[in-house]
PDB file of N, CA, C and O in Angstrom:
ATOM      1  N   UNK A   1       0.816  -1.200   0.000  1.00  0.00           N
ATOM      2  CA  UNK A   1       0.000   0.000   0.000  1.00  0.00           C
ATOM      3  C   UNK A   1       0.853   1.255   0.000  1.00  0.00           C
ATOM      4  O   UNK A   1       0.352   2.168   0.655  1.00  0.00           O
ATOM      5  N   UNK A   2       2.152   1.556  -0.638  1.00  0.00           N
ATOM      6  CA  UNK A   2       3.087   1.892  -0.505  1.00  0.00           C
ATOM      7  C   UNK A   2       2.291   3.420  -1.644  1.00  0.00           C
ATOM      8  O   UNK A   2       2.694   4.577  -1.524  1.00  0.00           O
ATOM      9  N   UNK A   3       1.513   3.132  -2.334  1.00  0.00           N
ATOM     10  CA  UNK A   3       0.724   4.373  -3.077  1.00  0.00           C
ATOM     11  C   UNK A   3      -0.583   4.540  -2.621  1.00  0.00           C
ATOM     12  O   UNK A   3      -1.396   4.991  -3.427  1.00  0.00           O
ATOM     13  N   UNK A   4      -0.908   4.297  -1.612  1.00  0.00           N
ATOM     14  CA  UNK A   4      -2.282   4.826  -1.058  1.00  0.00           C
ATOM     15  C   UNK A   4      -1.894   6.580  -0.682  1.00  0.00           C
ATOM     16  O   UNK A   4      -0.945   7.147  -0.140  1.00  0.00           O
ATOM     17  N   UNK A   5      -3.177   7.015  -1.292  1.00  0.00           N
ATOM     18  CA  UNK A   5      -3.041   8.285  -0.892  1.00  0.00           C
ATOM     19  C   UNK A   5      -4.546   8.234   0.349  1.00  0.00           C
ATOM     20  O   UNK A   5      -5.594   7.600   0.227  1.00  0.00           O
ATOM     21  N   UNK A   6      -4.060   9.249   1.590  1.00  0.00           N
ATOM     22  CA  UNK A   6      -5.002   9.334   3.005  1.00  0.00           C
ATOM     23  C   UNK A   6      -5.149  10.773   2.973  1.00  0.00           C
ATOM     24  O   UNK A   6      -4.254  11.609   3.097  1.00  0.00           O
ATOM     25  N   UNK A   7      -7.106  11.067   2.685  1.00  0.00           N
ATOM     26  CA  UNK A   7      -6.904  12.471   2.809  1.00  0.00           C
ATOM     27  C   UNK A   7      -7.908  12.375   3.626  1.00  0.00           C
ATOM     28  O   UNK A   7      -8.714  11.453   3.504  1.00  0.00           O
ATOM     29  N   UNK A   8      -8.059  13.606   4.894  1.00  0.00           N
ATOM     30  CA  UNK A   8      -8.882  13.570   5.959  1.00  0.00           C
ATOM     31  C   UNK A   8      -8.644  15.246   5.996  1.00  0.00           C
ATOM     32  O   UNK A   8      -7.719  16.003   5.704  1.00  0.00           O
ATOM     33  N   UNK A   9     -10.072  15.387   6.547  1.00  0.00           N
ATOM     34  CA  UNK A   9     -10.774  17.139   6.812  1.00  0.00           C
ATOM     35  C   UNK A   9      -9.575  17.507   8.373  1.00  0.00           C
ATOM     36  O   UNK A   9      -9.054  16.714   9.157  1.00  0.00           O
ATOM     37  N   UNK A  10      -9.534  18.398   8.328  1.00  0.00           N
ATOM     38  CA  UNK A  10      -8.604  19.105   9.668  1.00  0.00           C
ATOM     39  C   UNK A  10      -9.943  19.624  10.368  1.00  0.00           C
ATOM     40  O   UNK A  10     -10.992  19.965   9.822  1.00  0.00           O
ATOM     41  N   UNK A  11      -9.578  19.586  11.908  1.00  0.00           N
ATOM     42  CA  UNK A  11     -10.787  20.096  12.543  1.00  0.00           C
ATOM     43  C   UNK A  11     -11.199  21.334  12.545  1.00  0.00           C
ATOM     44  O   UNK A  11     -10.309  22.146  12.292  1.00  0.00           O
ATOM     45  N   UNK A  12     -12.385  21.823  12.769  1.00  0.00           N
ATOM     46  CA  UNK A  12     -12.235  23.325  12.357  1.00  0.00           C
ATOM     47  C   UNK A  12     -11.421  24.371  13.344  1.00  0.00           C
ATOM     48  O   UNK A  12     -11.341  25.584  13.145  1.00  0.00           O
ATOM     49  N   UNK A  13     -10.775  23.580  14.561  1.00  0.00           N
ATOM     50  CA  UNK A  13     -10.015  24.666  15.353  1.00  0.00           C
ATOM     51  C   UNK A  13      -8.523  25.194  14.605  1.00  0.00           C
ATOM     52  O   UNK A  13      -7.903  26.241  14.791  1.00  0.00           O
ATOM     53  N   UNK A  14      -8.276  24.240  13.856  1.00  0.00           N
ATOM     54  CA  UNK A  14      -7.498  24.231  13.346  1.00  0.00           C
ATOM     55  C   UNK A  14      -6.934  24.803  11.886  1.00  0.00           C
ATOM     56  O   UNK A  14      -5.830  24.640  11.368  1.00  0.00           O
ATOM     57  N   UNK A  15      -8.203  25.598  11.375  1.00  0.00           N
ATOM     58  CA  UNK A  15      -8.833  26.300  10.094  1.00  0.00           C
ATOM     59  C   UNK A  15      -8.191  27.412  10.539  1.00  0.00           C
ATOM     60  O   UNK A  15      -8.213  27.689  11.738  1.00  0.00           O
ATOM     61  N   UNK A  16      -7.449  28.297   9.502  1.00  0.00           N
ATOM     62  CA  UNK A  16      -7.523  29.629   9.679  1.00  0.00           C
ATOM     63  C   UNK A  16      -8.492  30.367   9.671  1.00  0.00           C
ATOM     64  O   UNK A  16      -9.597  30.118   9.190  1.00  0.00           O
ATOM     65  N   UNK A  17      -8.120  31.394  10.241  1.00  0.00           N
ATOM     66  CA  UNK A  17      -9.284  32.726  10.566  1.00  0.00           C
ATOM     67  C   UNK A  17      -9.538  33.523   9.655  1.00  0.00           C
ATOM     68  O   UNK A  17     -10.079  34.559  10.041  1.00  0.00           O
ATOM     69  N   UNK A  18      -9.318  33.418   8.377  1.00  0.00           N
ATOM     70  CA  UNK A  18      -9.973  33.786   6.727  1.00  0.00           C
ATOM     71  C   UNK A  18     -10.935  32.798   6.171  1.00  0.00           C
ATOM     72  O   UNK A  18     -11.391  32.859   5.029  1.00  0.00           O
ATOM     73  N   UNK A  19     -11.231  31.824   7.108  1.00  0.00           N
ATOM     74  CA  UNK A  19     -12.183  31.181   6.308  1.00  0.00           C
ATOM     75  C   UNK A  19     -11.679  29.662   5.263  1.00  0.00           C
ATOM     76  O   UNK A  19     -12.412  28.678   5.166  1.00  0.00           O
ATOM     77  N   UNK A  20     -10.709  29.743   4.773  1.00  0.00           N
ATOM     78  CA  UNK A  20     -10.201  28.876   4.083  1.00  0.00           C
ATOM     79  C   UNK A  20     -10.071  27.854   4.500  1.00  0.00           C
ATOM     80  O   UNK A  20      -9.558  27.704   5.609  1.00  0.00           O
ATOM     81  N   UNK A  21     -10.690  26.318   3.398  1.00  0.00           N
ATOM     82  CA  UNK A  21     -10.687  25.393   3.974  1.00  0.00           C
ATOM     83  C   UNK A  21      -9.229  24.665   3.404  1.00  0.00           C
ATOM     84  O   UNK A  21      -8.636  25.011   2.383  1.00  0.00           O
ATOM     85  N   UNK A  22      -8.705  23.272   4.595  1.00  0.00           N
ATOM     86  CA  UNK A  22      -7.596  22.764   4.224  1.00  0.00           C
ATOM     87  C   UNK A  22      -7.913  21.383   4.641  1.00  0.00           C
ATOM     88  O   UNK A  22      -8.572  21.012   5.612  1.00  0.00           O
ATOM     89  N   UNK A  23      -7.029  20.354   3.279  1.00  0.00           N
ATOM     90  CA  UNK A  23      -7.387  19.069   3.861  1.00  0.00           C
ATOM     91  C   UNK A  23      -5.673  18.631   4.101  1.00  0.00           C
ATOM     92  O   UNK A  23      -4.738  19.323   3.699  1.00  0.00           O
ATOM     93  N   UNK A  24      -5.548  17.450   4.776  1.00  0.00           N
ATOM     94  CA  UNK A  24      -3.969  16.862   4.660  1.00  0.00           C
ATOM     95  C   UNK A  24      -4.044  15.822   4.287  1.00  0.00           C
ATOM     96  O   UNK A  24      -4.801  14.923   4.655  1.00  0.00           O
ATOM     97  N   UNK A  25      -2.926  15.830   3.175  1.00  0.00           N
ATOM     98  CA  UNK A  25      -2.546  14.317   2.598  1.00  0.00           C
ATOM     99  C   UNK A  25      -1.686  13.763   2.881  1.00  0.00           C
ATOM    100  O   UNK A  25      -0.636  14.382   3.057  1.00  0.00           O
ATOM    101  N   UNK A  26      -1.722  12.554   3.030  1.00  0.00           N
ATOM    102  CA  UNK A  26      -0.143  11.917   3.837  1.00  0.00           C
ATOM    103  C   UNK A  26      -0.037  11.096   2.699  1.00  0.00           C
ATOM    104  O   UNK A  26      -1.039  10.960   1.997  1.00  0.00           O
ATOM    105  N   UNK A  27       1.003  10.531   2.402  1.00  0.00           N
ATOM    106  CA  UNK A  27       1.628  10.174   0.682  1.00  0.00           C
ATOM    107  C   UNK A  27       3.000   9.504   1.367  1.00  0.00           C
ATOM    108  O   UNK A  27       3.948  10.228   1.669  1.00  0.00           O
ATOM    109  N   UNK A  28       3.017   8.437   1.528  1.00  0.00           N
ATOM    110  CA  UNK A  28       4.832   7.745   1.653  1.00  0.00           C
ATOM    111  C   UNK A  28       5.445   8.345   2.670  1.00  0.00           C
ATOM    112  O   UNK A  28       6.641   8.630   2.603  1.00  0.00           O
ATOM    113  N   UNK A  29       4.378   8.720   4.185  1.00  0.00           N
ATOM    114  CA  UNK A  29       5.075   8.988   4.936  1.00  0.00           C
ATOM    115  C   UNK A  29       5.345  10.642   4.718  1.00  0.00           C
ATOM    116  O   UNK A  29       5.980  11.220   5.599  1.00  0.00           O
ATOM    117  N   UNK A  30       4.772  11.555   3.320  1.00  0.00           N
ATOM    118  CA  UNK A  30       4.807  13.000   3.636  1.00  0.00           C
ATOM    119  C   UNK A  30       3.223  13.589   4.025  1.00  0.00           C
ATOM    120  O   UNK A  30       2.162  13.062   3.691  1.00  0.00           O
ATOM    121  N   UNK A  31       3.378  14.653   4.710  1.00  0.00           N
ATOM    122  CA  UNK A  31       1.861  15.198   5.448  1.00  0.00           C
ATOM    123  C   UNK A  31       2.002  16.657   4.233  1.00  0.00           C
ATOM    124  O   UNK A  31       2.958  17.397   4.003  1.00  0.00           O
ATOM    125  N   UNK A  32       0.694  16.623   3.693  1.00  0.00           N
ATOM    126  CA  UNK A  32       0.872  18.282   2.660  1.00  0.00           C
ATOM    127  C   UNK A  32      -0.578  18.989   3.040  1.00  0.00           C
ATOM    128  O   UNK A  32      -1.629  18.645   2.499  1.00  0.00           O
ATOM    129  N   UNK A  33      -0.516  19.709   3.740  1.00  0.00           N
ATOM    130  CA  UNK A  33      -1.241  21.076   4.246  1.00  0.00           C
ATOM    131  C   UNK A  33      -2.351  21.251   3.032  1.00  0.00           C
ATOM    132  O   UNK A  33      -1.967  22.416   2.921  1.00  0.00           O
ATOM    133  N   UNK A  34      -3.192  21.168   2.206  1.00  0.00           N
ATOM    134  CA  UNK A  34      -3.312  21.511   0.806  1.00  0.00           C
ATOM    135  C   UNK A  34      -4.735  22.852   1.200  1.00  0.00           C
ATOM    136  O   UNK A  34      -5.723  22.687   1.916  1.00  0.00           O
ATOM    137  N   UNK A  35      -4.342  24.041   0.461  1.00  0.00           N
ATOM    138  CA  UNK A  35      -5.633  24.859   0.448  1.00  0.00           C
ATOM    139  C   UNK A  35      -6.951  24.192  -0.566  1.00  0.00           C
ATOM    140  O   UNK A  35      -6.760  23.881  -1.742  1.00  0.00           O
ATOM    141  N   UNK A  36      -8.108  24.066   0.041  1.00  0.00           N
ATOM    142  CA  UNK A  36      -9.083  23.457  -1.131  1.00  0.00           C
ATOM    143  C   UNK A  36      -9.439  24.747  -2.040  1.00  0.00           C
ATOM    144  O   UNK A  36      -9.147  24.788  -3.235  1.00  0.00           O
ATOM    145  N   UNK A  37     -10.233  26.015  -1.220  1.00  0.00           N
ATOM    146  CA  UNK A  37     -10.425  27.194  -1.991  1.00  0.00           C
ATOM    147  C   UNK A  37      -9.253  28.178  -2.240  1.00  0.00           C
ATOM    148  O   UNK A  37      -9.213  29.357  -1.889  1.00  0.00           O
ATOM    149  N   UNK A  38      -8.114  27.335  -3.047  1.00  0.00           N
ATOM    150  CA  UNK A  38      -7.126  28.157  -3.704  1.00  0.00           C
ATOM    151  C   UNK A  38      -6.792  27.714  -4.952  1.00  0.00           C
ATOM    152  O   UNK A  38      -7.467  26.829  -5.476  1.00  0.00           O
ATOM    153  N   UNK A  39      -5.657  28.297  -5.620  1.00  0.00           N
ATOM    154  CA  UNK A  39      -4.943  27.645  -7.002  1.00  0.00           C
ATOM    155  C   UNK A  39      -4.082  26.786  -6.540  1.00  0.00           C
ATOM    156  O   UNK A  39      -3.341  26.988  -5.578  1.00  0.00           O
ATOM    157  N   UNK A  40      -4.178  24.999  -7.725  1.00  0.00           N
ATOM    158  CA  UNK A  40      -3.387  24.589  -7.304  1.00  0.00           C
ATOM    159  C   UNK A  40      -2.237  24.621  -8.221  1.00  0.00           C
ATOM    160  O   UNK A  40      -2.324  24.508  -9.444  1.00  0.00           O
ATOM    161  N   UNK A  41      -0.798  24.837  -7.326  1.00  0.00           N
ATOM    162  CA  UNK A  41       0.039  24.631  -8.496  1.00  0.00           C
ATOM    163  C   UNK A  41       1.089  23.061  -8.587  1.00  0.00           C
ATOM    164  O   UNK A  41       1.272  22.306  -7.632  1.00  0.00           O
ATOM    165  N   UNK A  42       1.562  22.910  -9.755  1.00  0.00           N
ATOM    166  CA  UNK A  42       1.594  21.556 -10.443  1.00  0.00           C
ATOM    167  C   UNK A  42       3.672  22.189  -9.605  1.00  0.00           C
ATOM    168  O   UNK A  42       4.249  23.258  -9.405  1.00  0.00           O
ATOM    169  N   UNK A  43       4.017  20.528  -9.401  1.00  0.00           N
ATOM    170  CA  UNK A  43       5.461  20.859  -9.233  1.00  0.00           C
ATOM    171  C   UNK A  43       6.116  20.554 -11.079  1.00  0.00           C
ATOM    172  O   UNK A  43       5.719  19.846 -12.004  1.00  0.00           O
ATOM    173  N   UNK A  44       7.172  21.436 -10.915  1.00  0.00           N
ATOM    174  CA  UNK A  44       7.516  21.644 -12.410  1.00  0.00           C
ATOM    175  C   UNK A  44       8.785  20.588 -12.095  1.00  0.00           C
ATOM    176  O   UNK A  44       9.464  20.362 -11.094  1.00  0.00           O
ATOM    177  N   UNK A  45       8.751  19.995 -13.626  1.00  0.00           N
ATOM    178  CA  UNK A  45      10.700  19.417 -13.384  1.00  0.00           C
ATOM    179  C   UNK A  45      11.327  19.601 -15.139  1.00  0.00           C
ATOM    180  O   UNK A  45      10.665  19.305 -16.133  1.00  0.00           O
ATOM    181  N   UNK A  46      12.210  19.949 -15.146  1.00  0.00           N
ATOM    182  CA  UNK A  46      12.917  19.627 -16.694  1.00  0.00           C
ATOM    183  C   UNK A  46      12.893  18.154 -16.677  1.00  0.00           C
ATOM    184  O   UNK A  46      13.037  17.447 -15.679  1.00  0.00           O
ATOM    185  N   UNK A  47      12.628  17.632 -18.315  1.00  0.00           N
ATOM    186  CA  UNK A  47      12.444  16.720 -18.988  1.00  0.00           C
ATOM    187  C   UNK A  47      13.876  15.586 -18.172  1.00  0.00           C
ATOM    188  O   UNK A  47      13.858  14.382 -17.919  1.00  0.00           O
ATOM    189  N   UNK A  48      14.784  16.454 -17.997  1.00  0.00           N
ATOM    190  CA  UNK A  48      15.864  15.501 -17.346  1.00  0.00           C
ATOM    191  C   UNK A  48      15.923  14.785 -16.063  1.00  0.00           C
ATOM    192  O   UNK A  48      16.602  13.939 -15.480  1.00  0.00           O
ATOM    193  N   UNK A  49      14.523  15.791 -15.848  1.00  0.00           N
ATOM    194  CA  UNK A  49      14.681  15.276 -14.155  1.00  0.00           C
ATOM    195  C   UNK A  49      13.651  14.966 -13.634  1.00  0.00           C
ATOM    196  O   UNK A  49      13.351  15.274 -12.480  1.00  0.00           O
ATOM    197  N   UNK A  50      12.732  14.101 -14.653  1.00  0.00           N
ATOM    198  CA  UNK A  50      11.131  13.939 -14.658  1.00  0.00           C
ATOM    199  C   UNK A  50      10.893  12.698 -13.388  1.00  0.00           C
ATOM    200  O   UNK A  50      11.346  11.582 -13.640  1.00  0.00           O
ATOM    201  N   UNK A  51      10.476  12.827 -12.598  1.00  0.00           N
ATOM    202  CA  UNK A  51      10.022  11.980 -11.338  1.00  0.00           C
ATOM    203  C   UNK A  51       9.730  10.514 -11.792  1.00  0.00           C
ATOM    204  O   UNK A  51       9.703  10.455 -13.021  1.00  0.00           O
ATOM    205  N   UNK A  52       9.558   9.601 -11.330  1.00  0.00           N
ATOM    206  CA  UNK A  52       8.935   8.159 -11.420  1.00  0.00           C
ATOM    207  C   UNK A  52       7.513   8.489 -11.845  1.00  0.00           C
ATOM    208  O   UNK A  52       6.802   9.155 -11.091  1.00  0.00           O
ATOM    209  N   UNK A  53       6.949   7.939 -13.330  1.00  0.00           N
ATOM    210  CA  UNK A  53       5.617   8.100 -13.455  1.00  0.00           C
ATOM    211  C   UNK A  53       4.677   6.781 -12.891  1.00  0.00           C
ATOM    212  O   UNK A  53       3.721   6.351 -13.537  1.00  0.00           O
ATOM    213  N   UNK A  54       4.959   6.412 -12.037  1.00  0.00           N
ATOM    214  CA  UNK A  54       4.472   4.954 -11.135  1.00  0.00           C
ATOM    215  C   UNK A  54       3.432   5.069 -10.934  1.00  0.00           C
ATOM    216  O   UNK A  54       2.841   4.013 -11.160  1.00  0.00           O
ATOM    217  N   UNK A  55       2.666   6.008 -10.526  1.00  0.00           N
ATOM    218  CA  UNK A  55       1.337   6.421  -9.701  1.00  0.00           C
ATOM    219  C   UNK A  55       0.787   6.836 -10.709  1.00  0.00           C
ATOM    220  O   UNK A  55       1.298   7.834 -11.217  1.00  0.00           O
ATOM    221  N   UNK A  56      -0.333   6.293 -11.314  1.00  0.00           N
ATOM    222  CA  UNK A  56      -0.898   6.787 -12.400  1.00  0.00           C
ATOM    223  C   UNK A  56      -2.183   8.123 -11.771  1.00  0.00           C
ATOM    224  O   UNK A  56      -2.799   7.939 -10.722  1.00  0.00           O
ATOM    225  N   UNK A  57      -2.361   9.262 -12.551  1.00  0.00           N
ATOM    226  CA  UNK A  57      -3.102  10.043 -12.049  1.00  0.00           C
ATOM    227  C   UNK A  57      -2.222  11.356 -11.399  1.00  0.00           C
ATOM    228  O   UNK A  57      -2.741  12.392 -10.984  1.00  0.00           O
ATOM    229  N   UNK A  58      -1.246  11.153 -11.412  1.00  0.00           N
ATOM    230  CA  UNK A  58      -0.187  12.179 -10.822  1.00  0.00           C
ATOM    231  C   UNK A  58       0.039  13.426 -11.645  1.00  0.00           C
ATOM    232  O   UNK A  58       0.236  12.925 -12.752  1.00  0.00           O
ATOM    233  N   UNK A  59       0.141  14.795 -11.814  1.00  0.00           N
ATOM    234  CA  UNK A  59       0.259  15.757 -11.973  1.00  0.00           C
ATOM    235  C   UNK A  59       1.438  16.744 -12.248  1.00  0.00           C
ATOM    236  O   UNK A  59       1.460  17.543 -11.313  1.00  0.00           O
ATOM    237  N   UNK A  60       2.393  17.006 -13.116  1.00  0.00           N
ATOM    238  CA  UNK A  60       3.151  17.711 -13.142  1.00  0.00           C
ATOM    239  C   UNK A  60       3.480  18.917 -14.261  1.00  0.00           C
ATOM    240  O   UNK A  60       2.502  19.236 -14.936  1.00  0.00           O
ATOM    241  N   UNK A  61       4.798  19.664 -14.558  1.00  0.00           N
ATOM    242  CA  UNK A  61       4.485  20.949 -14.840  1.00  0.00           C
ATOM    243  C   UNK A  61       5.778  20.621 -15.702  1.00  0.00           C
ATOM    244  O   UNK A  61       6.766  21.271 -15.361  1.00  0.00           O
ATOM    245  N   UNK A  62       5.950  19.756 -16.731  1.00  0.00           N
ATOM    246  CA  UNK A  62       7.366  19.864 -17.747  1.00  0.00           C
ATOM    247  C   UNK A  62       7.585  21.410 -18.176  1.00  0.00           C
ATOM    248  O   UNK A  62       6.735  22.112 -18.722  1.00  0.00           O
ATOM    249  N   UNK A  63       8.723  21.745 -17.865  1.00  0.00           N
ATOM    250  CA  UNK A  63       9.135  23.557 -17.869  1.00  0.00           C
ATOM    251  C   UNK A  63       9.980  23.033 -19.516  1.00  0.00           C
ATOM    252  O   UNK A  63      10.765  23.839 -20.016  1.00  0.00           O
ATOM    253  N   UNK A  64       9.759  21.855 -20.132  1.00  0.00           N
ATOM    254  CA  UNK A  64      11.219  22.116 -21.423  1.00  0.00           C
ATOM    255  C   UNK A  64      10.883  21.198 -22.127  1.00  0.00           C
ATOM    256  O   UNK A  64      11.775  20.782 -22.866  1.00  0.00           O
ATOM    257  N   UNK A  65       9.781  20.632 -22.199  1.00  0.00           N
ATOM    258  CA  UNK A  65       9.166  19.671 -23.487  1.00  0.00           C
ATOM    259  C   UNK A  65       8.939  20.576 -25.106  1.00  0.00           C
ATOM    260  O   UNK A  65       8.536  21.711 -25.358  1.00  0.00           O
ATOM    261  N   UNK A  66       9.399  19.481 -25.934  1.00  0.00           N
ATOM    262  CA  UNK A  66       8.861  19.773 -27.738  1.00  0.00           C
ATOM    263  C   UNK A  66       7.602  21.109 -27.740  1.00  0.00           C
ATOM    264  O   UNK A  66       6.467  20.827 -27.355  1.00  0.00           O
ATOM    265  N   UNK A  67       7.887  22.338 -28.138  1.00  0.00           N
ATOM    266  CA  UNK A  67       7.141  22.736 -28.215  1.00  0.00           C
ATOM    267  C   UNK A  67       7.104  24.003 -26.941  1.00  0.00           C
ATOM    268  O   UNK A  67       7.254  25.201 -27.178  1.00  0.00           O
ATOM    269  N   UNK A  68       6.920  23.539 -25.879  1.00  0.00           N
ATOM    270  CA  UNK A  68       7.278  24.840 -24.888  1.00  0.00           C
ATOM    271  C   UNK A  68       6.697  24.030 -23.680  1.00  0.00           C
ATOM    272  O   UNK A  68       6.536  22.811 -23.750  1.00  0.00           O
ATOM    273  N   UNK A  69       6.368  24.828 -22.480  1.00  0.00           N
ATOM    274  CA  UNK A  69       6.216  23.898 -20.914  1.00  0.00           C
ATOM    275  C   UNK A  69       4.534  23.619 -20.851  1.00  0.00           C
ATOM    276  O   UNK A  69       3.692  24.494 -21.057  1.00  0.00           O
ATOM    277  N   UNK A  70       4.248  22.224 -20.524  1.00  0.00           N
ATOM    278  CA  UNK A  70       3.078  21.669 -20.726  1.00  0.00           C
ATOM    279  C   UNK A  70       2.781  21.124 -19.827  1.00  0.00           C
ATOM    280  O   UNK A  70       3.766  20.663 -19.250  1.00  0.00           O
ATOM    281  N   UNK A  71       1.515  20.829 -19.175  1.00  0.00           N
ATOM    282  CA  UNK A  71       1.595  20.260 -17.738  1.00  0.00           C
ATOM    283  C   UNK A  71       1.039  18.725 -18.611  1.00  0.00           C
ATOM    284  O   UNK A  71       0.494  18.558 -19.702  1.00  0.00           O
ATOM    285  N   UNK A  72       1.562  17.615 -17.340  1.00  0.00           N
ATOM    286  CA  UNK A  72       1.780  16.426 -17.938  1.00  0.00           C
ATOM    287  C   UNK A  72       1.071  15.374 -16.466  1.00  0.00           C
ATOM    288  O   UNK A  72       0.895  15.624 -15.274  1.00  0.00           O
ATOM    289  N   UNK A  73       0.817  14.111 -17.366  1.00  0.00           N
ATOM    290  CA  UNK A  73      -0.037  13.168 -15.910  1.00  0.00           C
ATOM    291  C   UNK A  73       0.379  11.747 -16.252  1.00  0.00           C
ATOM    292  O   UNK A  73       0.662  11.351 -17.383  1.00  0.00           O
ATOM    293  N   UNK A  74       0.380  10.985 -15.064  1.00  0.00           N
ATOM    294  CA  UNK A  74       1.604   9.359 -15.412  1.00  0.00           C
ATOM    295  C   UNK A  74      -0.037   8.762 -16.201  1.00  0.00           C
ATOM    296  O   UNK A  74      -1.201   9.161 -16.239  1.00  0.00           O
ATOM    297  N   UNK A  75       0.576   7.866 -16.616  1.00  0.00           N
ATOM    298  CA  UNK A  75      -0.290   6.543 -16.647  1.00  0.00           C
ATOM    299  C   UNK A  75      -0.207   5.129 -16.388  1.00  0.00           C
ATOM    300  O   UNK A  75      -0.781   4.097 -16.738  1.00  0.00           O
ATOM    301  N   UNK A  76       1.008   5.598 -15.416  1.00  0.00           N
ATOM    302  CA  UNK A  76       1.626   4.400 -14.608  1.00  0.00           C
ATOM    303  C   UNK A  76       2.543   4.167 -15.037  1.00  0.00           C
ATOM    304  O   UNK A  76       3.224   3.553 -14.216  1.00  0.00           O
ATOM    305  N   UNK A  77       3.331   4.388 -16.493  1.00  0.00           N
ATOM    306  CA  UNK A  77       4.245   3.762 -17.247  1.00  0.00           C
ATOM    307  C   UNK A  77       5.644   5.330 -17.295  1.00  0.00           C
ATOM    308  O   UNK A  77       6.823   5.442 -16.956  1.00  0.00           O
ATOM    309  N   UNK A  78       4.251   6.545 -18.119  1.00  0.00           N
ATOM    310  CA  UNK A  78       5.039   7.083 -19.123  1.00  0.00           C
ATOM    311  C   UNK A  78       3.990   8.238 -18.229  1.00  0.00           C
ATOM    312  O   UNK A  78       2.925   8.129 -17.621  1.00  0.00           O
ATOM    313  N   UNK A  79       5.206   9.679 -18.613  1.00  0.00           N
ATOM    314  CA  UNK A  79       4.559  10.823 -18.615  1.00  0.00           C
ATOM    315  C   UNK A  79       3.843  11.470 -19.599  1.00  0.00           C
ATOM    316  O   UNK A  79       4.662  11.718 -20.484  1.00  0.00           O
ATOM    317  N   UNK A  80       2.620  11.929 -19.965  1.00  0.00           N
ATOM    318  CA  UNK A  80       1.934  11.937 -20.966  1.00  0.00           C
ATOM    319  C   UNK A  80       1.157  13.588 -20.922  1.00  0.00           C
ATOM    320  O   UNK A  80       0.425  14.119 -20.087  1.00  0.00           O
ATOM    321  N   UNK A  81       1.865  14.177 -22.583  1.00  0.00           N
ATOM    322  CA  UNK A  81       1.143  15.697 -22.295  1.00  0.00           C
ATOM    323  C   UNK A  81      -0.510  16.009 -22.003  1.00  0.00           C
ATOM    324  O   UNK A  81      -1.434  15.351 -22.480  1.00  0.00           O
ATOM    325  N   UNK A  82      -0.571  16.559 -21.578  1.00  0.00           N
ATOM    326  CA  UNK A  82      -2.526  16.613 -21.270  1.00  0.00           C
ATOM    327  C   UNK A  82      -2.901  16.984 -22.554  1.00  0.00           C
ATOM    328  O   UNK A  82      -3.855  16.333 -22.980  1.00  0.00           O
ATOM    329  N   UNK A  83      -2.379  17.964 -23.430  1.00  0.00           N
ATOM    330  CA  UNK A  83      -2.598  18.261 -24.470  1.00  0.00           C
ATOM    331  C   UNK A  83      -3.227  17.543 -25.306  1.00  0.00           C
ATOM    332  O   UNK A  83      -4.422  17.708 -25.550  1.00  0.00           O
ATOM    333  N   UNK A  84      -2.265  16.381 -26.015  1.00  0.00           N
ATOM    334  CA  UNK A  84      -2.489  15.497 -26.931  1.00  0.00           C
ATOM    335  C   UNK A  84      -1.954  13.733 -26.511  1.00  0.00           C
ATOM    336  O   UNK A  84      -1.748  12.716 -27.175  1.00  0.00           O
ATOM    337  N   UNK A  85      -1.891  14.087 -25.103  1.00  0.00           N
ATOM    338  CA  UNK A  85      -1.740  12.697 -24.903  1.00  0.00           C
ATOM    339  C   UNK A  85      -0.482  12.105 -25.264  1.00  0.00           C
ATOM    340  O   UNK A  85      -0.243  11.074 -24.635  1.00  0.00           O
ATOM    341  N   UNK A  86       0.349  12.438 -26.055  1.00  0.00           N
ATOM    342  CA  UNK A  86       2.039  12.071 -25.965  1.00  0.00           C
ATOM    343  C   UNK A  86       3.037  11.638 -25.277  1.00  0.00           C
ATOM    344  O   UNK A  86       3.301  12.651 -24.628  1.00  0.00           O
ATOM    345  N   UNK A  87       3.682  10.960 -24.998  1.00  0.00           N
ATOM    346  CA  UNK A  87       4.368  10.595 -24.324  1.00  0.00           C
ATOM    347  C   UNK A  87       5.671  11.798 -24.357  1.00  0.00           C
ATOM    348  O   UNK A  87       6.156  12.308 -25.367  1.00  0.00           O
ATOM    349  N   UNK A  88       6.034  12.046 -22.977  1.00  0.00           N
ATOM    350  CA  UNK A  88       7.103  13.276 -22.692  1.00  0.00           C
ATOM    351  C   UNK A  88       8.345  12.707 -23.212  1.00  0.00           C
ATOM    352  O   UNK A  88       8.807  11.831 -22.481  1.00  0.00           O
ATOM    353  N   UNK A  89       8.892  12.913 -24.076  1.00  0.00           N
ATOM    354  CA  UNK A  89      10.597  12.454 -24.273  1.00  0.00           C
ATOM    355  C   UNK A  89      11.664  13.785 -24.480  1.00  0.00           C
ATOM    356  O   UNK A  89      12.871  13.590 -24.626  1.00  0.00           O
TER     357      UNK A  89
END
């Protein structure tokens, strides 16, 4: 269960005092704070330094792919542009 993702509501004492809601995800042993009513942003990597696409459904921000920077999602195998579905090389 080494890719289970655990997301659970924070209590509301624990909500900031603007109102904004936050959930936490724990992922392999990391805890991530996440704003729900904000922008989310994608972590970026150059094509050289593209993460394990293992976890299919995963999210990222290629800053140096064919063409110019494209945000990209695994499919367990391969990183693939959202665009047209391509595989990132």
């Amino acid at each position: 269960m080494a890719d289970q993702l655990k997301i659970s509501a924070l209590s509301p004492a624990s909500l900031p005092l603007d109102g904004t809601e936050y959930v936490v995800m724990v992922q392999n042993g990391v805890t991530c704070k996440c704003p729900v009513n904000a922008l989310n942003v994608l972590a970026s990597y150059s094509k050289a330094a593209l993460p394990s696409a293992s976890v299919p459904g995963s999210l990222i921000y290629v800053t140096n792919d064919v063409g110019g920077a494209v945000p990209a999602f695994s499919d367990g195998t391969n990183w693939r542009r959202v665009t047209d579905r391509a595989v990132i090389s």
